[in-house]
N, C-alpha and C positions, 0 to 999 in steps of 0.2 A: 137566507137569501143573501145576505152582505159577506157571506164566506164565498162566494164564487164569485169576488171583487177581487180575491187577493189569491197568492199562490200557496199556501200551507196547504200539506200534506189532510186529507179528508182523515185519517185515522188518526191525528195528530188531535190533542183536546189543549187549546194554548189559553191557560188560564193568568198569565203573565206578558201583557200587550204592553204593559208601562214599562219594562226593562230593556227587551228588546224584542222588540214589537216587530213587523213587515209592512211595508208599502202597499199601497193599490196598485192592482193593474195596472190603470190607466197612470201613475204617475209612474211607473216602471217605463211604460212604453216612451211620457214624455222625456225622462230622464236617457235613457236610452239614443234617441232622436237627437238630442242636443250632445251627449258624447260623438256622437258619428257626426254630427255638424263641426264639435271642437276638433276632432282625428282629421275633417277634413281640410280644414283651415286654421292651424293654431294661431298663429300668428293673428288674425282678423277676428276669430274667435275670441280673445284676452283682449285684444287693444279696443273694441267693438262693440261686437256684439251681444257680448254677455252684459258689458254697461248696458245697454238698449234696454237688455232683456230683464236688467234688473230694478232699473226704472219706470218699464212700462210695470214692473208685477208692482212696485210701489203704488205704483197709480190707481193699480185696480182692486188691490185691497185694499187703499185708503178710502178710495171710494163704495167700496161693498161695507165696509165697519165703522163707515159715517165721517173719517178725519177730513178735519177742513181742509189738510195738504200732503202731500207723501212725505212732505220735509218732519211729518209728526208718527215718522215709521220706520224702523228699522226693522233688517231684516237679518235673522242670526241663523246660522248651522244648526241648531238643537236646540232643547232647553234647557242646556245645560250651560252653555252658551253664554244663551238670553238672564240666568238666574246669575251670574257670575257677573253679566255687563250689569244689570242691575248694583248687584249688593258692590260693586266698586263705584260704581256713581253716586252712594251716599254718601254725605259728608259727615259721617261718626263722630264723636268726639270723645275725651276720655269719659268714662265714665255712664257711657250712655249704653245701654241694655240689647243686644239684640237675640229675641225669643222665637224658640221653634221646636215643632215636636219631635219627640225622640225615634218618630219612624218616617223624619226626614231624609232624602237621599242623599247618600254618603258627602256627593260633592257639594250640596247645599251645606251639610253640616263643617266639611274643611273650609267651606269657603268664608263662612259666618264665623269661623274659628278667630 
């Protein structure tokens, strides 16, 4: 039932979604929507709208996952991203250990390097 959400090939068997995975549908169509929004006004679209737009999404997931405020939400490209902002926000020091299993994703492991 959840394969006719996305667009892969029906004779296609994709047993590898954490690498590189595909969108829904629906977030195709809204990704979509907001490029023909940006094509049609760039200018308004960067200076604007996509603040609005990134702010109202703050709001609504802070509020759907319980954050007291959107100010306790950041919103990153991937999670590749998201694991990179983390592990440079910790404040290491010499000597201090940082562990991870050996079938960590490549860039976790250069990054933790």
């Amino acid at each position: 039932a959840m394969l006719s959400n996305f667009l892969l090939d029906p004779a296609y068997l994709n047993l590898n979604h954490g690498s590189f995975g595909t969108a829904a549908k629906p977030a195709l169509e809204a990704q979509h929507n907001y490029v023909l929004q940006q094509e049609a006004r760039p200018d308004i679209w960067f200076r604007e709208t996509y603040k609005t737009l990134i702010a109202s999404t703050r709001e609504r997931v802070s509020a759907e996952v319980g954050l007291p405020s959107a100010d306790n939400l950041v919103l990153l490209e991937n999670a590749s991203a998201a694991v990179n902002a983390i592990f440079r926000s910790l404040s290491l020091q010499p000597g201090d250990i940082f562990v991870y299993f050996s079938t960590a994703y490549g860039m976790v492991k250069h990054t933790a390097a």
